[in-house]
C-alpha positions in Angstrom: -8.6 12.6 3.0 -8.9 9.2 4.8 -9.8 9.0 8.4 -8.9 6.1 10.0 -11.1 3.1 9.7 -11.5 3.9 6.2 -10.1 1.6 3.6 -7.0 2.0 1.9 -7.2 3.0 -2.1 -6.4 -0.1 -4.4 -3.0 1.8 -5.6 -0.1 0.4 -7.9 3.4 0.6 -7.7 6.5 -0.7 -8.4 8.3 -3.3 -6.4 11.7 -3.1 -5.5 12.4 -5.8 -8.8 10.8 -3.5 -11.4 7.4 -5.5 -11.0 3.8 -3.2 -11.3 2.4 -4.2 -7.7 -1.4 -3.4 -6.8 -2.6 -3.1 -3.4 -5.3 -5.3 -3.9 -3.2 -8.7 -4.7 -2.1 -8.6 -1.0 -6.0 -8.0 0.1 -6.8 -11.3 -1.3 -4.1 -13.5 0.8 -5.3 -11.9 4.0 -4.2 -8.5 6.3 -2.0 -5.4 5.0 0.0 -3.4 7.0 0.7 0.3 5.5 3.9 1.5 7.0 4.5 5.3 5.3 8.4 6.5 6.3 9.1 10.5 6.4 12.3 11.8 5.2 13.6 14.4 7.1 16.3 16.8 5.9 
């Protein structure tokens, strides 16, 4: 479980164009923000 403070697992995904995405490309140009969305329904 993170707490806050901690740092964010280095986690891939796929972009909205089919592209593998890994956290840690954005790390290297500077700040991340995380936004998480809840579906509800």
């Amino acid at each position: 479980m993170l707490r806050v403070g901690d740092p964010a697992p280095d986690v891939e995904l796929a972009s909205a164009d089919e592209q593998r995405v890994r956290l840690s490309s954005f790390w290297a140009r500077g700040l991340v923000v995380l936004v998480f969305a809840r579906h509800f329904g």
